[in-house]
VEXVEXPA-528968 format. One line per field, with one value per residue (C-alpha): residue number from 1; residue in one letter; x, y, z. Coordinates in steps of 0.5 Angstrom, whole numbers, plus 500, padded with zeros to 3 digits. Layout:
k [NUM  ...]
r [A  ...]
px [X  ...]
py [Y  ...]
pz [Z  ...]
//
This chain:
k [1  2  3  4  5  6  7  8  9  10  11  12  13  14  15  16  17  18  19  20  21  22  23  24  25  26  27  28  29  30  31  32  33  34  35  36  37  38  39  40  41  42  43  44  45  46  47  48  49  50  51  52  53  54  55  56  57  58  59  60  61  62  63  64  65  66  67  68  69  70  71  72  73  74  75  76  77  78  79  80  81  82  83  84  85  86  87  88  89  90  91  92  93  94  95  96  97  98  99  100  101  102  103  104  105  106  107  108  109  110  111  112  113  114  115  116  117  118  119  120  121  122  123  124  125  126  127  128  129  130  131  132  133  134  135  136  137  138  139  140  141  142  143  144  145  146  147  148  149  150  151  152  153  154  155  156  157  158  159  160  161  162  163  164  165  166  167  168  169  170  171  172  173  174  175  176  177  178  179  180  181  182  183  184  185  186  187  188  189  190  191  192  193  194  195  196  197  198  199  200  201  202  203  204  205  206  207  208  209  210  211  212  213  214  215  216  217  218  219  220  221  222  223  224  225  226  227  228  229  230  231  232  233  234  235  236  237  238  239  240  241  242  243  244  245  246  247  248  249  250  251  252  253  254  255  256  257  258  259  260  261  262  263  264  265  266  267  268  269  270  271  272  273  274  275  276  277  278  279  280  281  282  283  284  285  286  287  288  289  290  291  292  293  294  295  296  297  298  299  300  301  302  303  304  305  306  307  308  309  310  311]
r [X  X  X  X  X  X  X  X  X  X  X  X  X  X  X  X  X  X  X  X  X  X  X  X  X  X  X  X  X  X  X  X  X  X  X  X  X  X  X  X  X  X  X  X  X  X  X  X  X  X  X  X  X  X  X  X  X  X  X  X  X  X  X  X  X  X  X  X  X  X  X  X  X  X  X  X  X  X  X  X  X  X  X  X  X  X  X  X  X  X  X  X  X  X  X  X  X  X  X  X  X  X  X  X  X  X  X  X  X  X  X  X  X  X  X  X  X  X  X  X  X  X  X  X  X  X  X  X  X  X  X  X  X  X  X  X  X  X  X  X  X  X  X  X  X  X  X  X  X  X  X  X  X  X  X  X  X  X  X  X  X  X  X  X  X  X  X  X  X  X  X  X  X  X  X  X  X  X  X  X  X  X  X  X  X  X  X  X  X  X  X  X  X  X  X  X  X  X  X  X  X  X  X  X  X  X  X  X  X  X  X  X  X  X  X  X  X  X  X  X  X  X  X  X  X  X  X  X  X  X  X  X  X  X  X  X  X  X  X  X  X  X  X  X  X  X  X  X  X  X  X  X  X  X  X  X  X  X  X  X  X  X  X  X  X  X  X  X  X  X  X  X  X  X  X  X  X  X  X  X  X  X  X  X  X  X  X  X  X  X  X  X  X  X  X  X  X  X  X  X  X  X  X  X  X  X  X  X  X  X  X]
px [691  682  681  677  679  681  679  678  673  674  667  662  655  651  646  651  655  650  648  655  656  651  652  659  657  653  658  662  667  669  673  672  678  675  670  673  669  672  668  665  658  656  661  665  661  654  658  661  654  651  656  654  647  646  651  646  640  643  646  653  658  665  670  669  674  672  677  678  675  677  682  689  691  684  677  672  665  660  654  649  645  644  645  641  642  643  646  641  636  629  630  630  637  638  642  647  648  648  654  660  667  674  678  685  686  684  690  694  688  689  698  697  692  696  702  699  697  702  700  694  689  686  683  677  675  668  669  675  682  684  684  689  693  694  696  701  705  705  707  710  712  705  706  709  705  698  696  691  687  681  676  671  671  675  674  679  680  684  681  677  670  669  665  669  666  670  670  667  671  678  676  674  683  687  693  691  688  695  699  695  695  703  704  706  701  697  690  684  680  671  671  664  661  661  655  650  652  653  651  646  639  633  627  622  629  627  620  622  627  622  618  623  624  626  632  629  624  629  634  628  626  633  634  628  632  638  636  641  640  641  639  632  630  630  636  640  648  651  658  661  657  662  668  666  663  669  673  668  666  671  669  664  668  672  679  685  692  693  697  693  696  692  693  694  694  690  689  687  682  684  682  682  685  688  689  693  692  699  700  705  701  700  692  687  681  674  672  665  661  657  651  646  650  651  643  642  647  646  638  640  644  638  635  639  638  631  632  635  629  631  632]
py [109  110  113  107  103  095  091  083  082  077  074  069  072  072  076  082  081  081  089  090  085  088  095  094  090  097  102  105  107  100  095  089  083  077  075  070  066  062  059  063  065  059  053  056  051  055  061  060  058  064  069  066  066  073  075  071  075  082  079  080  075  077  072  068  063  058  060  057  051  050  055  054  051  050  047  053  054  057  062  058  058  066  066  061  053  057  063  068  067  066  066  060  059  054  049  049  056  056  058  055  058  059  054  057  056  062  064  064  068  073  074  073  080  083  083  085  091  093  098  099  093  094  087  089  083  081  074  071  072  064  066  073  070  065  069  073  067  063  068  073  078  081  083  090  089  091  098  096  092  094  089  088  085  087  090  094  091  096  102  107  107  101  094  088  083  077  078  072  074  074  069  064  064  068  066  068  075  075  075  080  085  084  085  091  092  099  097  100  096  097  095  090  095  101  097  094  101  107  105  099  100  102  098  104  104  097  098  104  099  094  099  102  097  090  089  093  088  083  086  086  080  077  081  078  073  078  082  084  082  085  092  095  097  092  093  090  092  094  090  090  095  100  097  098  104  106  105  109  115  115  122  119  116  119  115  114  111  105  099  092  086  079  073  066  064  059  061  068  068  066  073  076  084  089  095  101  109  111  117  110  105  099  100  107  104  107  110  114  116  122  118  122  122  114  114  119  114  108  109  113  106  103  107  109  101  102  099  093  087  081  074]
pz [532  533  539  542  548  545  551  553  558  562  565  569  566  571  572  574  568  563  565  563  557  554  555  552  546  543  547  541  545  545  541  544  542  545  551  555  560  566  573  578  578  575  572  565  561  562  563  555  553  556  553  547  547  549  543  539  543  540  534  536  533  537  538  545  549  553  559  566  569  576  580  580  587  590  588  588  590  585  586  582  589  587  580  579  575  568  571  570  575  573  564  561  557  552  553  546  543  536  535  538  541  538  538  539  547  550  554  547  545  549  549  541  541  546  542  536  540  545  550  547  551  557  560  564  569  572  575  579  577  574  566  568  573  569  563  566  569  563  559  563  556  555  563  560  554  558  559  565  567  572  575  580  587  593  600  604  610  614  611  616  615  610  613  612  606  603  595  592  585  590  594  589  587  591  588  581  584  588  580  578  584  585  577  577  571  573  576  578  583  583  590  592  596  591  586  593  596  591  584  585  583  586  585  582  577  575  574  570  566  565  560  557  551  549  553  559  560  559  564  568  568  570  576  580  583  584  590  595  601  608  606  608  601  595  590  585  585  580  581  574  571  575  572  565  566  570  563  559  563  569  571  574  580  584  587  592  591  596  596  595  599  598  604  602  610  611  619  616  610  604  598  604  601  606  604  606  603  600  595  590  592  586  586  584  589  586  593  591  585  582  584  581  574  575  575  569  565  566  565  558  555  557  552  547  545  543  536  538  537  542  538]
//
C-alpha cells in the first residue's frame, strides 16, 4: 500500500469548491477515486458540467459520477443567487463540457471503490450530505469499510463563544447530514465559521493570486462575486479548501472532541446542529488554525502551479 490518501470528494463546484478542487487535482499527496456531484450551490447538472469543465481546463481526466438531483425528503433551495447562474460568478462556463461522466451510478460507484480499498478511502465532503447519506443507508456494509470522512459545513450551536449560523450544506438535507453523523464512521468536521473568519482571504491575497500565474488569474477572476458579506473588510472564505487542507497537512488545525446532534424538528430549525464538548464524542471539530502558516501554504499552491497553461 503507498503512502497517499485514496479520497472520493463529494462536490457543488462553485466558486469555494473550485480552490479546493483544483488544489486536490495537483497535490501529490492524493490519489483521487472519483468526484462525485450533487445539488447545493447550483443544480447537480451545472455542477457535473463544471466538475468536467475544469478537469478539462487543467487537463486532468479523473473518473466523475453525476450524483444526487434533490435531497432525500424535502425540496432544497440552491445558492446560484451567490454563486451565480453557472456557478462560478462571473466566468463564462460552456454549457456542454467535451467530455462526459461515467455511466455506472454514482452510489454503486462509490460502495464498488470502497470494497476494493477497505479502510483505506476517505470520503471528503464540500456540498450537502444527499450522495453519503444515501450511500451509507442503501449500502450500509461499506459503513465499516470507510476510514473517514471529513466535510465542511456546520455550526455548534450550544458551544461558548461561537455565533449562531444555519449551515447551508446541512440545512439543504438534514436527514442525510443526520446518516452521516450518527454513522459511527470517524468524522472531522470544518465548521462554516473557520473559512469566513479564520482561513479566508484578504483582499491584497487576491490581488497578489491574481499575478501570479494562469490560474491565480483565474482564481481571481471568479471570486469577484464571491465576497462575504457582514464583515468590515472584503474577503473571500475558504470553507472547503479547510477540508481538504485538513487531510493533507492537519497540523495546521487545532481540535476538540464533542458530540454532534442534527435536528429534524420542524418547530426548531431543520440542520440545525448542537454540539456538546465530550473527551468520547462521535465528531474531531476543527476549532482554530495556524493562521500565518495557512496563508504561507495556500499562497505556495497557488504558486507551485506556475506550469499549468489553462485550456
Amino acid at each position: 500500500m503507498d503512502n497517499k490518501h485514496k479520497v472520493i470528494i463529494d462536490t457543488d463546484p462553485g466558486i469555494d469548491d473550485t480552490t479546493a478542487l483544483i488544489f486536490t487535482m495537483f497535490d501529490e499527496r492524493l490519489d483521487v477515486k472519483l468526484y462525485v456531484t450533487v445539488k447545493g450551490n447550483i443544480k447537480v447538472d451545472i455542477a457535473t458540467n463544471n466538475m468536467l469543465h475544469l478537469l478539462e481546463k487543467f487537463g486532468k481526466n479523473t473518473p466523475v459520477a453525476r450524483g444526487s438531483e434533490k435531497a432525500l425528503f424535502r425540496d432544497s433551495a440552491d445558492a446560484a443567487w451567490l454563486h451565480g447562474e453557472h456557478g462560478m460568478g462571473p466566468t463564462y462556463i460552456p454549457p456542454k463540457a467535451k467530455t462526459q461522466p461515467i455511466k455506472e451510478d454514482a452510489l454503486n460507484a462509490m460502495a464498488r471503490i470502497i470494497r476494493e480499498n477497505p479502510h483505506e478511502v476517505t470520503l471528503l465532503m464540500f456540498g450537502p450530505h444527499t450522495n453519503i447519506g444515501k450511500l451509507l443507508w442503501q449500502y450500509p456494509d461499506v459503513i465499516p469499510l470507510i476510514k473517514q470522512i471529513i466535510f465542511e459545513g456546520f455550526a455548534p450551536f450550544a458551544l461558548p463563544g461561537w455565533g449562531e449560523h444555519i449551515s447551508f450544506n446541512i440545512s439543504t438535507d438534514p436527514e442525510a447530514a443526520k446518516i452521516i453523523i450518527d454513522s459511527g464512521i470517524p468524522l472531522v468536521i470544518i465548521p462554516s465559521v473557520l473559512g469566513r473568519e479564520y482561513t479566508h482571504l484578504t483582499q491584497n491575497m487576491i490581488e497578489e493570486i491574481g499575478t501570479m500565474n494562469d490560474t491565480g488569474k483565474f482564481l481571481e477572476e471568479i471570486y469577484q462575486t464571491y465576497w462575504e458579506h457582514g464583515y468590515p473588510d472584503k474577503r473571500i472564505a475558504t470553507n472547503d479548501t479547510d477540508a481538504y487542507l485538513y487531510l493533507v497537512e492537519p497540523e495546521l488545525f487545532t481540535t476538540k472532541r464533542v458530540d454532534v446532534a442534527v435536528s429534524l424538528n420542524e418547530d426548531d430549525i431543520p440542520g440545525k446542529t448542537y454540539a456538546t464538548p465530550h473527551s468520547g464524542g462521535n465528531v474531531k471539530l476543527v476549532t482554530g488554525v495556524n493562521r500565518k502558516a495557512f496563508e504561507k501554504s495556500f499562497m505556495a499552491k497557488i504558486r507551485m502551479l506556475d506550469h499549468i497553461k489553462l485550456k
